[in-house]
C-alpha positions as CSV (number, residue, x, y, z in Angstrom):
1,X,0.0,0.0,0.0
2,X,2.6,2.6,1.0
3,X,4.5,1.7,-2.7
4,X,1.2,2.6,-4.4
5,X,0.9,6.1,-2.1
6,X,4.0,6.8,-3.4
7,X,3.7,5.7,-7.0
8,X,0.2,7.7,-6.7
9,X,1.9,10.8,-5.8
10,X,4.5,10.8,-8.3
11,X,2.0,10.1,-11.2
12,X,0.5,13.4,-9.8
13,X,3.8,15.0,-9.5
14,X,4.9,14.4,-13.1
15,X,1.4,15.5,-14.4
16,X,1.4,18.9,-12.7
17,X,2.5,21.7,-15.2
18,X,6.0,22.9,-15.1
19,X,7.3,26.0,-15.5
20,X,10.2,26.4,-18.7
21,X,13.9,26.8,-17.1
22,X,15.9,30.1,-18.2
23,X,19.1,27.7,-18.6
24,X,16.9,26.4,-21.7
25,X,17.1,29.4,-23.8
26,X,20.8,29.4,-23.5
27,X,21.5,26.1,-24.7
28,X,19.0,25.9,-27.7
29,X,21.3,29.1,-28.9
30,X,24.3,27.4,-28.7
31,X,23.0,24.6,-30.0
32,X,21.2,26.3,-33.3
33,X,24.7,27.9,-33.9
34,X,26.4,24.7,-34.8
35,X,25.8,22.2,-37.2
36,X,26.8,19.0,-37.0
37,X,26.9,18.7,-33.8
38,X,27.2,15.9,-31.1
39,X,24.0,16.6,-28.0
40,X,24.9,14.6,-25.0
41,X,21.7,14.3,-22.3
42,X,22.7,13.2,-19.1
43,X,19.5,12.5,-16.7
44,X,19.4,12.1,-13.0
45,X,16.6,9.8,-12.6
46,X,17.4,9.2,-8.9
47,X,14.6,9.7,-5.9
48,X,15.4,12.7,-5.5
49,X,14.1,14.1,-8.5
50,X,10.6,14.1,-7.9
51,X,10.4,17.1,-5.4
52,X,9.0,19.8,-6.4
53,X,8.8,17.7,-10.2
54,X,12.1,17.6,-11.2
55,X,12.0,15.2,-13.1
56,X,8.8,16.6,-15.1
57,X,10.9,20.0,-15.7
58,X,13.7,18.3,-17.0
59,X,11.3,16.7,-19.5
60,X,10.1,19.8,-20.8
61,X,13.7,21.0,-20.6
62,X,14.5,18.2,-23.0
63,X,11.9,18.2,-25.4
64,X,12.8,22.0,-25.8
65,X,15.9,20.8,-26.6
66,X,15.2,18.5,-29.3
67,X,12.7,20.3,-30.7
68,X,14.4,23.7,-31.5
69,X,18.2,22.8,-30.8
70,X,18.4,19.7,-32.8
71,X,18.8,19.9,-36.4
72,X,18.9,17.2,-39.1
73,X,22.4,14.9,-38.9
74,X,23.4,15.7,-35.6
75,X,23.9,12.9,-33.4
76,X,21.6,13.1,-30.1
77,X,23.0,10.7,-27.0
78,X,21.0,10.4,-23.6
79,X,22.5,8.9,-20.4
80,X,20.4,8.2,-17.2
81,X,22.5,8.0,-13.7
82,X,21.2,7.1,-10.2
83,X,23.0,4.8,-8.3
84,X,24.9,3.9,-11.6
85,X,24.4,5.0,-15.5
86,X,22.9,3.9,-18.9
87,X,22.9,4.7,-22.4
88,X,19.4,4.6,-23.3
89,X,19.8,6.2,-27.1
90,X,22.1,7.4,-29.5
91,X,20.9,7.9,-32.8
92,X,21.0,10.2,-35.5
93,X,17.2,11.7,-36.5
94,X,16.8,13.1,-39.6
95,X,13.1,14.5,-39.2
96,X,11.0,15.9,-36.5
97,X,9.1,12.7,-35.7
98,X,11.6,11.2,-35.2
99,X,13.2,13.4,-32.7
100,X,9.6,13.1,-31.0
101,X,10.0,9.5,-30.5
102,X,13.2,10.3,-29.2
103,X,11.8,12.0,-26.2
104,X,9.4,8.8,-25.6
105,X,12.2,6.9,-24.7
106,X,13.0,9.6,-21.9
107,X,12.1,8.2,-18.6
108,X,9.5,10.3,-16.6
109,X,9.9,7.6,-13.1
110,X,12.7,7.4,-11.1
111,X,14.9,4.1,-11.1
112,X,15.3,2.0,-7.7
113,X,18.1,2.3,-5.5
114,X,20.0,5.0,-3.2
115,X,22.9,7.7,-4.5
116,X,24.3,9.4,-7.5
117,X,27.3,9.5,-9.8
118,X,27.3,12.3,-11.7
119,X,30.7,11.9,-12.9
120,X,30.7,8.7,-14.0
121,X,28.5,9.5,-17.3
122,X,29.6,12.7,-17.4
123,X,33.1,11.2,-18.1
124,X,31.1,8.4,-20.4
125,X,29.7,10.9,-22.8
126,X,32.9,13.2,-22.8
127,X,34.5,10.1,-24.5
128,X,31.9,9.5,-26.8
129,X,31.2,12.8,-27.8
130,X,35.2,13.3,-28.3
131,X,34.7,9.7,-30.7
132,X,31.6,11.3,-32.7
133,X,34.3,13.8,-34.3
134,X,31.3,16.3,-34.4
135,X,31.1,19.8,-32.5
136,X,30.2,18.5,-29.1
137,X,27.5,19.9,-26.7
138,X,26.7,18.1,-23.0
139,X,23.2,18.9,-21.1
140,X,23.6,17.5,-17.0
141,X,20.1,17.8,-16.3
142,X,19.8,17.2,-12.0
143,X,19.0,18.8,-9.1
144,X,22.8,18.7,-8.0
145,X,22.7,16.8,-4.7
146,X,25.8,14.6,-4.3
147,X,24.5,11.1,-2.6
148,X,27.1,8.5,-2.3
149,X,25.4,5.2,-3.1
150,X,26.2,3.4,0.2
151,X,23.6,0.5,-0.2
152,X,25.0,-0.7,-3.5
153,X,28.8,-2.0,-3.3
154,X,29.4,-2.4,-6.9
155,X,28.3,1.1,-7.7
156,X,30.1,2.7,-4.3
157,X,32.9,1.1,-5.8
158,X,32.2,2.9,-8.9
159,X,31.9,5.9,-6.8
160,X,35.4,6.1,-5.1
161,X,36.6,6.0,-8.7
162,X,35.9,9.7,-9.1
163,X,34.7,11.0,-5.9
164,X,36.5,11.5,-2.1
165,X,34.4,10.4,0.5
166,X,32.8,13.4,2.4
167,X,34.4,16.3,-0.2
168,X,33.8,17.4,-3.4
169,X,36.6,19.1,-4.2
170,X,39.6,16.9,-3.8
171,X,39.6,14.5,-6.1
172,X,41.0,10.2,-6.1
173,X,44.1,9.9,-8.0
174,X,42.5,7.2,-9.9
175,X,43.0,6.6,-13.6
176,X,39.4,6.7,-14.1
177,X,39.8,10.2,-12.5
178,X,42.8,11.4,-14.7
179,X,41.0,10.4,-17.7
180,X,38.5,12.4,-16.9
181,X,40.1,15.4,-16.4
182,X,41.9,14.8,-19.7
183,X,38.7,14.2,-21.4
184,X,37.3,17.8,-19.5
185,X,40.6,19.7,-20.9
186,X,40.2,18.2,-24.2
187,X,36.1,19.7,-24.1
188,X,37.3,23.2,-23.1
189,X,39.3,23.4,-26.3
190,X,37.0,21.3,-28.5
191,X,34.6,24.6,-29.1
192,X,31.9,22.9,-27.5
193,X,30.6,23.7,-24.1
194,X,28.9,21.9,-20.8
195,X,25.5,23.0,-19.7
196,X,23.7,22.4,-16.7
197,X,20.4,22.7,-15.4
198,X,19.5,22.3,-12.0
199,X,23.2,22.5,-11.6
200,X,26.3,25.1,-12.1
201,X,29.3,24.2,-14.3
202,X,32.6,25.2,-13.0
203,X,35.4,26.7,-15.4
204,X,36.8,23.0,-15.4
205,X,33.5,21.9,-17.1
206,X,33.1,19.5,-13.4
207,X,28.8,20.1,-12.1
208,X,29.0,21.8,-9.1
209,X,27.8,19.4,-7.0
210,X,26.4,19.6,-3.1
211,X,25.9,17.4,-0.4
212,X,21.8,17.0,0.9
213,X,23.5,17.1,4.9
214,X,26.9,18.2,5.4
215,X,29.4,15.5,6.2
216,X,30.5,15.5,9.7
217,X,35.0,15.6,9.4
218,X,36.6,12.7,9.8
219,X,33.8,10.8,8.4
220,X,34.6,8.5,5.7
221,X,31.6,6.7,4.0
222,X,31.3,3.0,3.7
223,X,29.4,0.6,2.2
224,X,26.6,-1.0,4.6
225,X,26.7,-5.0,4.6
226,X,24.6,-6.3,2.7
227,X,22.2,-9.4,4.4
228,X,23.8,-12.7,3.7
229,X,27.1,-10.8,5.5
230,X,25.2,-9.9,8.7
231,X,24.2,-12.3,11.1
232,X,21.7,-9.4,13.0
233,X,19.6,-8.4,10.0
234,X,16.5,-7.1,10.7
235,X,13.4,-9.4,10.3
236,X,11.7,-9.2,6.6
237,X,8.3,-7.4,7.2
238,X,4.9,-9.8,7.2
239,X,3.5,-11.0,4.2
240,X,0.3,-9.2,3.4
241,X,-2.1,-12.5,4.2
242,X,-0.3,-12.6,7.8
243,X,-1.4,-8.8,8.9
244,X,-4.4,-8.2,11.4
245,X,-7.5,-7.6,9.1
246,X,-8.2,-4.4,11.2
247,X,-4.7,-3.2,10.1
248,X,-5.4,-3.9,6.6
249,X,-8.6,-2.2,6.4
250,X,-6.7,0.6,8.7
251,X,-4.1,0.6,5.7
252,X,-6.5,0.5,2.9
253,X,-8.5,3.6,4.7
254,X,-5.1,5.3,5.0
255,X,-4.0,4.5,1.1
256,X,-7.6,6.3,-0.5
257,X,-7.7,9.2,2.3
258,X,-3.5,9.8,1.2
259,X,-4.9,9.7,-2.8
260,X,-7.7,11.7,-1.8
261,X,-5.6,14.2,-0.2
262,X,-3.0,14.1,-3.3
263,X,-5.5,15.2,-5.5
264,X,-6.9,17.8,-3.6
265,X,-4.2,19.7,-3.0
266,X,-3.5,23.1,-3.4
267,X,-1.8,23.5,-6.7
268,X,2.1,25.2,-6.7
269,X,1.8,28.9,-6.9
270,X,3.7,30.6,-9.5
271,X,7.0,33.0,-8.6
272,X,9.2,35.2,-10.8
273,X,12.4,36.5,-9.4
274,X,14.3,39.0,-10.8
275,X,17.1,41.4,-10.4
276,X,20.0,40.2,-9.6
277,X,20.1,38.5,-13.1
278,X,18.0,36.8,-15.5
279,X,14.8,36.4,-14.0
280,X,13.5,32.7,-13.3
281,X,10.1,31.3,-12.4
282,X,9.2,28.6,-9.8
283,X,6.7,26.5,-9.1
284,X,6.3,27.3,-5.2
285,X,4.2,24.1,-3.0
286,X,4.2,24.0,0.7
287,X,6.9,21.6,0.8
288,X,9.1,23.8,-1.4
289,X,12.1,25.9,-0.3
290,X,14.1,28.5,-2.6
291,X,17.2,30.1,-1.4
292,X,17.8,33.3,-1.9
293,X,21.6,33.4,-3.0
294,X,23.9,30.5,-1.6
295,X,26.0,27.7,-4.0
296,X,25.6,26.8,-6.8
297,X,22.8,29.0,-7.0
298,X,23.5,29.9,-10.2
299,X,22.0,26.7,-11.8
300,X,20.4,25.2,-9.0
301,X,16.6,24.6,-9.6
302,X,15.6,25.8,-5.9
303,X,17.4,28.9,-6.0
304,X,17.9,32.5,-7.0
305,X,21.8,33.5,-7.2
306,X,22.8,36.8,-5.9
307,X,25.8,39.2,-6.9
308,X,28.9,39.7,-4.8
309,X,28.1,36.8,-2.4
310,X,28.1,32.9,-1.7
311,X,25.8,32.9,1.4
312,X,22.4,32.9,2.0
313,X,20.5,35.7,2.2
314,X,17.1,34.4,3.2
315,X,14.6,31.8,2.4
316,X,11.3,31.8,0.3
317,X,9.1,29.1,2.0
318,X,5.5,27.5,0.4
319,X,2.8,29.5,2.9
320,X,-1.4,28.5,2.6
321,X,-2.1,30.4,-0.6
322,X,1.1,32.2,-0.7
323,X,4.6,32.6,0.3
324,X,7.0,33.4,3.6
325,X,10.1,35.0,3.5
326,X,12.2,33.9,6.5
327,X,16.0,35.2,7.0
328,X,19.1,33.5,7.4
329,X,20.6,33.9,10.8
330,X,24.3,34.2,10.7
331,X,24.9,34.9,6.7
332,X,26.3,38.5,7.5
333,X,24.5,40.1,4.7
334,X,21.5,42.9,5.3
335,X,18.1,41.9,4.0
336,X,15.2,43.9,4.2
337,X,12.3,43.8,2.8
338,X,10.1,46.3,1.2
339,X,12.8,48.4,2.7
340,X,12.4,47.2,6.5
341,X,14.9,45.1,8.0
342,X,14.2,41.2,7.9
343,X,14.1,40.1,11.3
344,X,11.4,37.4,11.2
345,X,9.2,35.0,9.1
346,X,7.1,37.8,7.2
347,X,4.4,36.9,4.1
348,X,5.8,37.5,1.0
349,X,3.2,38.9,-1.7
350,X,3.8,39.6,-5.5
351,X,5.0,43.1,-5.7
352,X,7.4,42.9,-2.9
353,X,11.3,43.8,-2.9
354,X,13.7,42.4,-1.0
355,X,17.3,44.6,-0.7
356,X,20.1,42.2,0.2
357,X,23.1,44.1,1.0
358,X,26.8,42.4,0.6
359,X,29.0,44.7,3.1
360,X,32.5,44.7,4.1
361,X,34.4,44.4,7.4
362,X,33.9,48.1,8.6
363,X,30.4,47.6,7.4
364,X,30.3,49.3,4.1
365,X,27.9,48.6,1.5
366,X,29.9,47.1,-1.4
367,X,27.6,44.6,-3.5
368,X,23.4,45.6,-3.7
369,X,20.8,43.0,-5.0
370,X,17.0,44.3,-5.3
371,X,14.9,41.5,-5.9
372,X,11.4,41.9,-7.4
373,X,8.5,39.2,-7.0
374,X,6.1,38.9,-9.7
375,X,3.3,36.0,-11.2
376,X,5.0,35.0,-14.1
377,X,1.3,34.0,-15.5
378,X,0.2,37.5,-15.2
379,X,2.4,39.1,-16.9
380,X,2.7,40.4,-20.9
């Protein structure tokens, strides 16, 4: 019962509408500018993906992509990573139905199984784009988070190839690892070009990845035993026919009032913020967060980036029929909002500003960000 809740739920997830990304703009021009061309996709379909539908925006994301960035004799490559990877196409359309039936084969459900590798396709399609002898182009489509896949020794394995455990910035001295950074030197010069959305790309063409909960220091991941090595295993759950028939009807009652409660509601309220760059639109649930500034914001789906600053400024939190603003303790910058300082939770309407102010260490201003909030839907 609680697999079909949450198989219910993310059929609803992936059928709400999704807003289009401002990343996608970008990338069908550099795309329509060269011809042949080698178009890498690479897909996190991990569990992840379906807050806030991910996973449905990075479908649009991709069918915008082969619809107007495509042309006639490219070559069009898609890899999905979770835990591991897999090429699911590479083919060569020569009409628009055909690119259409390209984006069928796109999963829209996440695959089984705990963790990402973002690396290891990344470095996959770097060497088969670098084969293809064509101009090549590489779309990461994810929501960034870092998860190392613990429960899967083969693909933690995999893992330590490129990644160190608890960092993302020092890097293995693995071959698999060197290669890659060959293979990331060679695409700098190449004249084609790394995109990301849901997720920055740093000068050395590497996604800028995060961790979901900061690793603690000293910390080294391992993989957890699997059951035939562990003698205290926890019990397999009952068998449906050996449950209390009060606790089945109880679960049953539960399943349709959760389905029930799916479908009723509220739909995501729409949110434009602009200022500090190109504006972007979000699709703004009770469950959703967006971070004013921080890393990676840049490309991150779940936030807004801001000038002259790495922290976080302030929060933008899913409110009954709206939105609260909520500020950052501790991120040294001045916020205020509709020119009040931000001091606590406040309602955040369309039509607001926020001021975030970077300052230096004798309190000058020396970076400004005014942030306008707007309905994307309303607007001409």
């Amino acid at each position: 019962m609680l697999r079909f809740l949450l198989t219910s739920l993310a059929l609803l997830s992936a059928l709400l509408p999704a807003l289009a990304q401002s990343d996608t703009g970008e990338i069908v021009s550099g795309l329509q500018a060269k011809s042949p061309k080698c178009v890498m996709l690479i897909l996190d379909v991990s569990e992840s993906m379906t807050v806030d539908s991910y996973n449905r925006k990075m479908l649009d994301a991709i069918q915008t992509i082969l619809t107007d960035g495509v042309r006639e004799g490219d070559q069009v490559v898609l890899y999905t990573f979770g835990p591991s990877y897999k090429k699911v196409f590479d083919e060569t359309p020569q009409t628009p139905a055909a690119r259409r039936k390209l984006l069928e084969m796109v999963p829209l459900k996440p695959e089984p199984g705990e963790g990402t590798n973002i690396r290891q396709p990344h470095h996959e399609a770097l060497k088969l784009a670098r084969a293809s002898g064509k101009t090549p182009f590489i779309v990461i489509l994810t929501d960034s988070f870092n998860d190392p896949p613990k429960k899967t020794p083969a693909a933690y394995a995999e893992y330590l190839k490129y990644y160190t455990p608890g960092k993302l910035d020092t890097y293995p001295g693995t071959s698999e690892n060197a290669d890659y950074e060959s293979q990331l030197a060679w695409m700098t010069s190449s004249g084609g070009k790394t995109f990301g959305i849901g997720v920055e790309i740093l000068p050395s063409g590497r996604p800028k990845e995060r961790f979901k909960v900061a690793p603690k220091a000293g910390i080294v991941a391992t993989p957890e035993p699997t059951a035939s090595s562990s003698e205290t295993s926890a019990p397999p759950p009952p068998k449906p026919d050996e449950l209390p028939v009060g606790l089945i009807a109880a679960l049953i009652g539960l399943g349709l009032a959760g389905g029930a409660f799916a479908l009723l509601r509220p739909k995501p309220m729409p949110l434009r913020i602009a200022g500090a760059g190109s504006p972007r639109d979000f699709d703004v649930r009770g469950s959703t967060t967006l971070r004013l500034g921080g890393e990676g914001g840049s490309g991150a789906l779940d936030a807004y980036p801001l000038g002259g600053t790495k922290a976080v400024a302030a929060t933008v939190k899913g409110a009954r029929g709206g939105f609260t603003l909520q500020p950052q303790p501790g991120s040294g910058l001045r916020v205020y909002h509709n020119g009040l300082p931000l001091e606590k939770p406040t309602p955040l309407r369309y039509g607001d500003e926020v001021r975030v102010s970077v300052v230096d260490s004798n309190g000058a201003v020396i970076k400004e960000n005014r942030l306008k909030f707007s309905d994307p839907t309303k607007l001409v």
